[in-house]
C-alpha positions as CSV (number, residue, x, y, z in Angstrom):
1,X,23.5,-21.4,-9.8
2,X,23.9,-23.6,-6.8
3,X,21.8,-26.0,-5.2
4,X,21.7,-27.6,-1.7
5,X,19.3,-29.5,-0.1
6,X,19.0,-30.2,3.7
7,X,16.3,-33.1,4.8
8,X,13.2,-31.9,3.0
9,X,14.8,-28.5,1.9
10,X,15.4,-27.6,-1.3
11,X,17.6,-24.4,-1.4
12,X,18.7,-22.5,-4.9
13,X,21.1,-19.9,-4.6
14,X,22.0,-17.7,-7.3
15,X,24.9,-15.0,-7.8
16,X,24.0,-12.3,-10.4
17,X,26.4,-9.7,-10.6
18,X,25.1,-6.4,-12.0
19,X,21.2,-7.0,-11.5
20,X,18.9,-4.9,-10.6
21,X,16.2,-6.0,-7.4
22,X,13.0,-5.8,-10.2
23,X,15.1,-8.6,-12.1
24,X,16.0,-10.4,-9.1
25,X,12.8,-10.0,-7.7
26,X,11.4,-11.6,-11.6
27,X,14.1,-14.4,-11.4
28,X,12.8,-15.1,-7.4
29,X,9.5,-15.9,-8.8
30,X,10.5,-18.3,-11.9
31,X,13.0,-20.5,-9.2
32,X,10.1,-20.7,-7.0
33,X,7.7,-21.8,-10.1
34,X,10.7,-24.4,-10.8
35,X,11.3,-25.9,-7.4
36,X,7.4,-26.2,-7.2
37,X,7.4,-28.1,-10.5
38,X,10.3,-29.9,-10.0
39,X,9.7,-30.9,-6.2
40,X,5.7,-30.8,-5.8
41,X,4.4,-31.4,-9.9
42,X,2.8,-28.3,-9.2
43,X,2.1,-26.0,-12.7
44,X,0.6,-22.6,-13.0
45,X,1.2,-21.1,-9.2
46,X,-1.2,-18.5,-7.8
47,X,1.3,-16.6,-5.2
48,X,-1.2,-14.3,-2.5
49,X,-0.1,-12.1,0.6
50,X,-1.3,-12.4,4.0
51,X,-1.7,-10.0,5.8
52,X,1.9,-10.2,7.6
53,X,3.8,-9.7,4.3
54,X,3.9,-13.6,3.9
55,X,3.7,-14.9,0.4
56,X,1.6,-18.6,0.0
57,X,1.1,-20.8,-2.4
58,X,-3.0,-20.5,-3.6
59,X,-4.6,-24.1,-2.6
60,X,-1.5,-25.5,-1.5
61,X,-1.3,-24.5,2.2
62,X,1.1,-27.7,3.2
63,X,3.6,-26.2,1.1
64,X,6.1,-23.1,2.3
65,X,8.5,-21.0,0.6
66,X,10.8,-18.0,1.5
67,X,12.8,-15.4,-1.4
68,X,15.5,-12.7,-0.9
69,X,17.8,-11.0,-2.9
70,X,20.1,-8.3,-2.1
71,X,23.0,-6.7,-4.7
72,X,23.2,-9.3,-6.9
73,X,22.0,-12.5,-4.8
74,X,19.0,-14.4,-5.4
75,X,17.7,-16.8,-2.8
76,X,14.9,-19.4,-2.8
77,X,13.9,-22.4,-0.2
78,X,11.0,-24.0,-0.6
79,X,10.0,-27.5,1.9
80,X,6.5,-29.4,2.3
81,X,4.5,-30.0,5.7
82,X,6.7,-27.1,7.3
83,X,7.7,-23.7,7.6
84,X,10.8,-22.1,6.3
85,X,12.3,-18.5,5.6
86,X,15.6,-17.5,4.0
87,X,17.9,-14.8,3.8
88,X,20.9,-13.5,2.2
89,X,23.3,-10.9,2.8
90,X,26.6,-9.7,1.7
91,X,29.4,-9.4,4.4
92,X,28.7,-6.0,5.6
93,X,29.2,-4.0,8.9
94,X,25.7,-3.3,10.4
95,X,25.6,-0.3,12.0
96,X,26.2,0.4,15.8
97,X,22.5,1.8,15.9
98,X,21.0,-1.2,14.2
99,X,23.0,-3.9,16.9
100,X,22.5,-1.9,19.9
101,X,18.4,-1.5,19.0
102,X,18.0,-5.3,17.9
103,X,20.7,-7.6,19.0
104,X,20.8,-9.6,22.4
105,X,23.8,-9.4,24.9
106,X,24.8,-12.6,24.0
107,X,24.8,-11.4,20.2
108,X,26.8,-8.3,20.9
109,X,29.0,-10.2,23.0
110,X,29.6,-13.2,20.4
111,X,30.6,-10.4,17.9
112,X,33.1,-8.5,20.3
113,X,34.4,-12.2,20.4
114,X,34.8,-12.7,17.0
115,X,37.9,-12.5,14.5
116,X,35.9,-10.9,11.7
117,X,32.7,-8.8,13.4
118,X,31.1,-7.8,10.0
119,X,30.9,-11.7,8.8
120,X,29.1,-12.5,12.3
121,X,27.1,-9.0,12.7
122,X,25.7,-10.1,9.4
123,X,25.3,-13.7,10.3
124,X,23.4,-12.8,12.9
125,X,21.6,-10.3,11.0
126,X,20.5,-13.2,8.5
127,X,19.2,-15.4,11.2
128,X,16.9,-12.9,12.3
129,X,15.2,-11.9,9.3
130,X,15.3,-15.5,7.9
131,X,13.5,-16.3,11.0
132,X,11.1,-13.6,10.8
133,X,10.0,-15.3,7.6
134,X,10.0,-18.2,8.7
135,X,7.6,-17.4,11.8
136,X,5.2,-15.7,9.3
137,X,4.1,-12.7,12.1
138,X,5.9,-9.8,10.0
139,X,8.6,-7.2,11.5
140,X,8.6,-6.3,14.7
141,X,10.6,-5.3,17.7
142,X,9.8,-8.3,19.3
143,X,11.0,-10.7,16.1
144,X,13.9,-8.5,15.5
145,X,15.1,-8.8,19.1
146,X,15.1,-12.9,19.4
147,X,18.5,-14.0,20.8
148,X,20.0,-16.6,17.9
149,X,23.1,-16.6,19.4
150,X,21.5,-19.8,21.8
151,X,23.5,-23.0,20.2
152,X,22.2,-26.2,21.0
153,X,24.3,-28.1,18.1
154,X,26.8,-27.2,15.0
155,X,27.7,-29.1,12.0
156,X,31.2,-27.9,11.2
157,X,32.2,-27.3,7.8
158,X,30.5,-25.4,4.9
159,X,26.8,-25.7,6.4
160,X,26.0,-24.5,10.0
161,X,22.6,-26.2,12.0
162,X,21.9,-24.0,15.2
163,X,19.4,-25.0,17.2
164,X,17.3,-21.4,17.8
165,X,16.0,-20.0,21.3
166,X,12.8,-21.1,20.0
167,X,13.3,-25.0,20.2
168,X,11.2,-26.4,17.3
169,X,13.6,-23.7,14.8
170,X,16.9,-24.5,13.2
171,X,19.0,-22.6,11.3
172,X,21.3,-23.5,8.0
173,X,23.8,-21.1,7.0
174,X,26.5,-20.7,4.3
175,X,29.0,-18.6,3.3
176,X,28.6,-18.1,-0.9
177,X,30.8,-16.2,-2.5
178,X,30.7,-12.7,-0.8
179,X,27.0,-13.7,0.6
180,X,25.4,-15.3,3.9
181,X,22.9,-16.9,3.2
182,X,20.7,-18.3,6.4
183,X,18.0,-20.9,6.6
184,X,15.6,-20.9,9.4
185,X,13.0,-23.8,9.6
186,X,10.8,-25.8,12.0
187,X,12.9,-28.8,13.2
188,X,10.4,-31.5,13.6
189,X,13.3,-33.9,14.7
């Protein structure tokens, strides 16, 4: 189990090889309990769905949190006074139909660019559904289609911090293991 923590963001990451998504999905839920106890004394967590797919936190509107798991990959964020949603991925090729439907010019362009297209085709992938979390309004063309791809600054090394086309969103992303796992947040700096 790793965790990382970026200003007020609290990030666990786990690596489960060989689970299934209902136990990922189980273990999703007990890290968010955790980080809610641990970060926020909160005890006892009433999790309801609005009507865009978003999970909240019962009586504790101030604080967010975002989950995803994929093939043996459990992700949890969780922040106060601020929205967040996470993603993870393993490297993968997304398929031509999938980039050509969703991704911007600039996207398709910074991927023809690249030395290794399936780790930034799912890079990108991960920015855009971390930040359809993180925005709360649930899939749709119009989420799926937001350029990431627009840099305002980088933090070399294992973390990444984009600035997004929207200004007040970052994003953090990290390379663990075999899995991308992207950040996006409001930037209230």
């Amino acid at each position: 189990m790793i965790e990382k923590r970026y200003k007020d963001i609290h990030v666990i990451i786990d690596v489960l090889q060989g689970k299934e998504d209902e136990e990922l999905s189980i273990l999703a839920k007990r890290i968010v309990s955790f980080l809610c106890k641990k970060d926020f004394g909160l005890t006892d967590l009433e999790i309801e769905v609005d009507k865009n797919g978003k999970k909240r936190i019962v009586n504790h509107p101030n604080i967010d949190f975002s989950i995803s798991h994929t093939f043996g990959c459990v992700v949890v964020a969780v922040r106060e006074n601020g929205k967040i949603g996470i993603d993870t991925e393993k490297v993968h090729k997304i398929s031509e139909k999938v980039i050509n439907r969703f991704f911007s010019e600039n996207e398709k362009r910074k991927i023809s660019n690249s030395v290794n297209s399936e780790f930034v085709e799912t890079l990108i992938w991960t920015k855009k559904e971390a930040y359809i979390k993180c925005v709360g309004e649930g899939i749709s063309k119009k989420n799926l289609t937001t350029d990431t791809e627009i840099i305002g600054r980088v933090v070399h090394g294992e973390e990444h911090l984009c600035k997004g086309k929207v200004p007040s969103f970052a994003y953090w992303s990290m390379l663990v293991e075999s899995y991308i796992v992207t950040i996006c947040f409001e930037d209230n700096v």
